[in-house]
N, C-alpha and C positions, 0 to 999 in steps of 0.2 A: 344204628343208634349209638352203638360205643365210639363207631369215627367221628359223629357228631360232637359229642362230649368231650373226645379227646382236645378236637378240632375249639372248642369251647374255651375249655382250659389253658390252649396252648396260646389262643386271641388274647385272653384275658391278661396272662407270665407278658406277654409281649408288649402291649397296648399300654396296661397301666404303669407300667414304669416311664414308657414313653411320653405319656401322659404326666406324668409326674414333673419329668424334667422339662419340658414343655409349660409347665405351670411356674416352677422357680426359677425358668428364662423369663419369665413372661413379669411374674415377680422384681425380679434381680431388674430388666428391663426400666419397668417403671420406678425402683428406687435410682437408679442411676439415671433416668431421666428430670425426674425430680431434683438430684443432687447435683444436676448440670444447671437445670433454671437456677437454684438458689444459689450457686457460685456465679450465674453470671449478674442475679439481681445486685444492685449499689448497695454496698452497707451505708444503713442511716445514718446520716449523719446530722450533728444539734446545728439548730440556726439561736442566731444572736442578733439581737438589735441595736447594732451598731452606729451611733448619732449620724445624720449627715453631716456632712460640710456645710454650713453656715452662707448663710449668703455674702454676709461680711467677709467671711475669712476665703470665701471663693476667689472675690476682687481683689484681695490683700497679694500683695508681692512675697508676702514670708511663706513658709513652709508650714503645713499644718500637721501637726503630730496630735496622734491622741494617747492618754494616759488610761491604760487599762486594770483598773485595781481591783486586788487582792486581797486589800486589810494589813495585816501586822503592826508591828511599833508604831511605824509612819502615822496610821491612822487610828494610835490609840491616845486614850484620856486617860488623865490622874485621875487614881480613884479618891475618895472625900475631899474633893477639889484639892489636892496638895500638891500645890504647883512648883514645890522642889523636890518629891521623891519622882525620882528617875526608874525608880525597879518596880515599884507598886503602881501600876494602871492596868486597865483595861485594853488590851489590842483588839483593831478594829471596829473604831469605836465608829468615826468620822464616816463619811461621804466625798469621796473626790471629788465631786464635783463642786460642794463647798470647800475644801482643802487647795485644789486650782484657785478660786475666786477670791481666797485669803491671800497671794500670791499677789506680787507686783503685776502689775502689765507684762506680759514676756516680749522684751527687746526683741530674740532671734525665731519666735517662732508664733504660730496662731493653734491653741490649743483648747482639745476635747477631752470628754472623758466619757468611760464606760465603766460601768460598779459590774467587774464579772462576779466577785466574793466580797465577803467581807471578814476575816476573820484570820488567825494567827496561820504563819507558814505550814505549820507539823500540822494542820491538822486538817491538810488535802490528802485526798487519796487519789493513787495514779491517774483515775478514770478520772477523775474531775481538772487534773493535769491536762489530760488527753485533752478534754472539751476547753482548757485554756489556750491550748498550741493552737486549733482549728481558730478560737473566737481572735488570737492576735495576727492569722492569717488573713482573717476574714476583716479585720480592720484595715489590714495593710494594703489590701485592694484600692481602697479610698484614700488612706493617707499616707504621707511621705514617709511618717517612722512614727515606728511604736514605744513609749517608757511601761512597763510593766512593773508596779508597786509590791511589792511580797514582804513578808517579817524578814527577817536578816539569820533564825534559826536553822532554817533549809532550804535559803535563796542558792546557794550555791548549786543543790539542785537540782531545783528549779528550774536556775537558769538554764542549767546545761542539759538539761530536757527538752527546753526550747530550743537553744541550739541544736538538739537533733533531732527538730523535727519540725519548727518551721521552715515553710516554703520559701519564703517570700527574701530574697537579697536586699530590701531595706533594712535602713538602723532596729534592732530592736535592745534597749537600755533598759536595766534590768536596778531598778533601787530600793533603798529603803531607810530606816532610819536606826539610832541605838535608843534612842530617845524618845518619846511619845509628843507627840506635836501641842500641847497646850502645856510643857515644861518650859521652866526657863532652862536655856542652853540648848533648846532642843534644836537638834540638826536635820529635821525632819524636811522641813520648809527650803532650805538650802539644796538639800542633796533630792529634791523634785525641781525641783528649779535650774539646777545645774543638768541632771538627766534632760529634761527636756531639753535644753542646749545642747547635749550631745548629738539628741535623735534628730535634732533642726540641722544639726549643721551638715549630714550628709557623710562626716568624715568614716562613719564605720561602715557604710555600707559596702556588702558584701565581708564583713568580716563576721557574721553569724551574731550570737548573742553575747553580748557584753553588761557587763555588771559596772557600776558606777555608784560609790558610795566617800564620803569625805574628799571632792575634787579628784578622785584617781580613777581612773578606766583599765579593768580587770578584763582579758577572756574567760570566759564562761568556762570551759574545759579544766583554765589554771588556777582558778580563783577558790579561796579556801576563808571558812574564817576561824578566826586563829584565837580570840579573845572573847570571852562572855560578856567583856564590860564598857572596851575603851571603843575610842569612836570609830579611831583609826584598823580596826579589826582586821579587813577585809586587805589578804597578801595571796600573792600568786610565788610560790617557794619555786625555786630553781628558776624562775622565768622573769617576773618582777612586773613591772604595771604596764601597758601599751600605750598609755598618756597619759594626758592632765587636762583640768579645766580649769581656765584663769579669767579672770575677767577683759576683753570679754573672749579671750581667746580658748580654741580649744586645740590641742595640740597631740598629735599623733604620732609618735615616735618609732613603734615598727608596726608591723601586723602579723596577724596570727598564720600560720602555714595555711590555713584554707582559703583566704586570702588569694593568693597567687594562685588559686583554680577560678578565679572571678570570669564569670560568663562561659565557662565551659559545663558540660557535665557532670566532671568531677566534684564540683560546686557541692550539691545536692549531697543531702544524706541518703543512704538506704532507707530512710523511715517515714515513709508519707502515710501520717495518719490516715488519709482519707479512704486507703485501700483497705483497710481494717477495722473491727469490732473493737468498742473498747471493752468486751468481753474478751476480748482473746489476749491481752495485756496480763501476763504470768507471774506468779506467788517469786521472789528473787529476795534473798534475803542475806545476811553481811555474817559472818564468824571472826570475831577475834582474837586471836592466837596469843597466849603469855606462855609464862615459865609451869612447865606442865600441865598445860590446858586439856581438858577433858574434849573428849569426841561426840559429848551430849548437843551439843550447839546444833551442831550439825546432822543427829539425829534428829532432832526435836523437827528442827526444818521440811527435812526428807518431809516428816510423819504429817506433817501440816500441808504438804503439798508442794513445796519449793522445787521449780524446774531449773535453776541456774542458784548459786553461793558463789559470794565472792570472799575469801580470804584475805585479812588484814594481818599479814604477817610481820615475826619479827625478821629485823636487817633485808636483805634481797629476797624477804616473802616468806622467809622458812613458817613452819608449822611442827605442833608435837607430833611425835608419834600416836596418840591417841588421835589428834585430828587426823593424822593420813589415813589410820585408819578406815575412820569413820569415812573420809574422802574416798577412799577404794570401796568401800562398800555402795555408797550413794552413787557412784558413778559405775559401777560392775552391777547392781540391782536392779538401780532405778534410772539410768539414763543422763544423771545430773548433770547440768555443764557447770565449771567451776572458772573462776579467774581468780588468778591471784596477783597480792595486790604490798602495799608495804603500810606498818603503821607508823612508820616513822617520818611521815611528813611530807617526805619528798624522795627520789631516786626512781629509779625505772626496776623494771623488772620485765625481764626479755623472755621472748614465748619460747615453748620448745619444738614448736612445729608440729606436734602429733602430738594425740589422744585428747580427754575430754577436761584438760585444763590449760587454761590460755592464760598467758602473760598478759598483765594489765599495764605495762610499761610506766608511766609519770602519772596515770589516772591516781584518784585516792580510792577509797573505799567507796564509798558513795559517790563517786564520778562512775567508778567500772558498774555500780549498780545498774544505773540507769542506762547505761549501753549495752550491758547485758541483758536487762530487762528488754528494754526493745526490741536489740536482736532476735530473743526468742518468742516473740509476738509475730517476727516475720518469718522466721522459720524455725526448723530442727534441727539442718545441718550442721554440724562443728565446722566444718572448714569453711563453712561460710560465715558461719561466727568468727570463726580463726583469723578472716579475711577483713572480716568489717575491725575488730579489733585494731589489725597491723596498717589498715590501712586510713581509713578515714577516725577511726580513734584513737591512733596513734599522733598523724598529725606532723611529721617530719618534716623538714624542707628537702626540695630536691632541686639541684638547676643541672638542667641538659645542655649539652653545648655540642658541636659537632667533636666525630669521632680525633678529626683531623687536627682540630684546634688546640694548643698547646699556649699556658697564659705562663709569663718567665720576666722574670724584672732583672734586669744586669747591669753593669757599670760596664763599658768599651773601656778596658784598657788605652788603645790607641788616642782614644780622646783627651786621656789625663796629661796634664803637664808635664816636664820631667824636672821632678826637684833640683835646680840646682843653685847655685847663690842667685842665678837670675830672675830662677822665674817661684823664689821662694815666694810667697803672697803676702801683700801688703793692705795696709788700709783702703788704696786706692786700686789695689786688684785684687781682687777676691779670688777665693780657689772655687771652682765652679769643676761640675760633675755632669757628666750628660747620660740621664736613665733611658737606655733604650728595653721596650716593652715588645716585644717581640709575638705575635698572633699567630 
């Protein structure tokens, strides 16, 4: 009777724990199976109803561009019909598709439109950004190039949101206005008219997103704007414009470094929406650094949820001590990625290669945003951050040439004349020089 009981007891100490672990396999098993379906299900993504092609504009020889609006200036109205204040309207008032129809006939292109918003730049949120990238990809399937309308507040952006992260190697021209479209003066009508010119004419493709506003063509990376008031706003500091548009020409004078990856891989951003939630698009938010700047900015951040800060420092980036602090803590506590950045307009600021702040080099402040934002939408890693930064948000030129090849401009001696009363030169003999270029 007591070996039985022993024997009881002894089943029991053994069995149940086996049992146990057996059960939080079995457990663990099916959450991990579960969490393999739902990584390999598609993140949803938003459909748009995108016009077709036209049956007219099918047969037509011109290029079809559609015009995908946003609202701001472009498409606002005077308020109590006062059709010379310039600063009192309503943005977003219009319908593109009325605002096209107001428009001459377009000479270089056959054009559409699509109302994705309607209303002032500042007052999109990322995610609705997100759902702009897909709906201007999802156009470009269909048409040769896309103008994308936005306020002129945070077109800059904007734009460079698109830039990193539309697909698609067609035009996509990025405008807007200072002016509200039923002003007099207004430049509204102009600078959609010219955009669409740009996107017809084919000449950026492959140069990502470009911004176009008073006849000048901007890259999206370089472009800043610099003025609250005048037309001419919109400048690219250290770099200057990529063209012009004239009547009826458009003229393209260099291209942007990503450019010269045209049809390769390198092409492409790291940032294809479509593999991602626009849930998972992270809190990123800007600090700017004066003369004894407090380290609250940047607490406040942390406490709000911020996974990445980008510093707007003085000269080559610096920050107070009260910001470093704070910077040391949020990145020793909490994991933060930071880049730093300059406020002064323009200049670079060079990475140091280690730990969890990265050099934002010619970006501004709200350029490194948005690349940092994205970046940690797609991952965690710093040195993959580190990477995407130095590399494709950098933006360098580079030309490879063989190891062997050596480029050398000379003058041959042997070749020169030898001065002397004879062969001093004359009107009717000229002194001539023979440049030999040696490879």
């Amino acid at each position: 009777m007591m070996t039985s009981i022993v024997r009881s007891v002894l089943t029991k100490r053994i069995l149940n724990p086996l049992l146990a672990v057996s059960l939080v396999s079995a457990i663990i098993a099916v959450l991990t199976s579960r969490s393999l379906v739902g990584a390999a299900e598609a993140v949803p993504l938003p459909t748009f109803d995108i016009p077709a092609i036209s049956g007219s504009h099918q047969t037509s020889s011109l290029p079809n561009v559609i015009v995908v609006a946003t609202g701001g200036t472009l498409a606002g109205a005077a308020r109590n019909g006062d059709k010379t204040n310039f600063q009192s309207y309503a943005a977003g008032t219009y319908a593109m598709a009325d605002l096209v129809a107001q428009l001459p006939t377009h000479k270089t292109a056959d054009v559409s439109a699509y109302q994705f918003g309607n209303k002032g730049s500042g007052g999109y949120t990322i995610k609705e950004l997100y759902d702009l990238s897909l709906a201007v990809d999802a156009a470009l399937k269909i048409y040769d190039g896309a103008v994308v309308t936005t306020g002129t507040d945070t077109m800059e952006e904007i734009a460079y949101f698109l830039d990193l992260t539309v697909r698609s190697e067609k035009p996509v021209v990025v405008t807007g206005a200072m002016r509200p479209w039923d002003v007099i003066g207004t430049d509204g009508p102009a600078n959609l008219y010219q955009a669409i010119k740009v996107a017809g004419s084919n000449k950026t493709k492959w140069f990502g997103t470009v911004v176009m506003l008073n006849d000048v063509i901007f890259a999206a990376r370089e472009v800043t704007k610099t003025n609250s008031h005048r037309l001419d706003t919109f400048d690219a500091p250290m770099f200057g414009a990529l063209g012009y548009v004239d009547d009826p020409a458009v003229r393209i004078y260099r291209a942007p470094a990503r450019a010269a990856k045209a049809g390769t891989p390198a092409w492409n951003s790291p940032f294809d929406l479509k593999t991602i939630s626009k849930d998972s698009l992270p809190i990123v938010e800007i600090a700017y650094n004066y003369q004894e700047a407090g380290g609250g900015a940047i607490r406040g951040f942390v406490e709000d949820g911020a996974k990445g800060i980008v510093t707007a420092g003085t000269g080559a980036g610096g920050i107070s001590s009260k910001m470093s602090a704070a910077r040391k803590d949020a990145i020793d506590n909490h994991g933060v990625v930071f880049v730093s950045t300059t406020r002064t307009g323009s200049g670079s600021i060079y990475d140091g290669g280690s730990g969890n702040t990265i050099g934002g080099d010619n970006l501004n402040a709200a350029h490194a945003r948005m690349m940092l934002l994205l970046s940690l939408a797609f991952t965690n890693d710093v040195n993959t951050i580190r990477d995407w930064f130095t590399t494709f948000g950098t933006q360098d030129v580079e030309i490879s040439v063989d190891a062997e090849t050596v480029f050398s401009a000379s003058v041959d001696e042997s070749e020169l004349p030898v001065e002397t009363e004879e062969t001093v030169p004359t009107e009717t003999e000229p002194e001539t020089k023979k440049v030999v270029v040696t490879p």
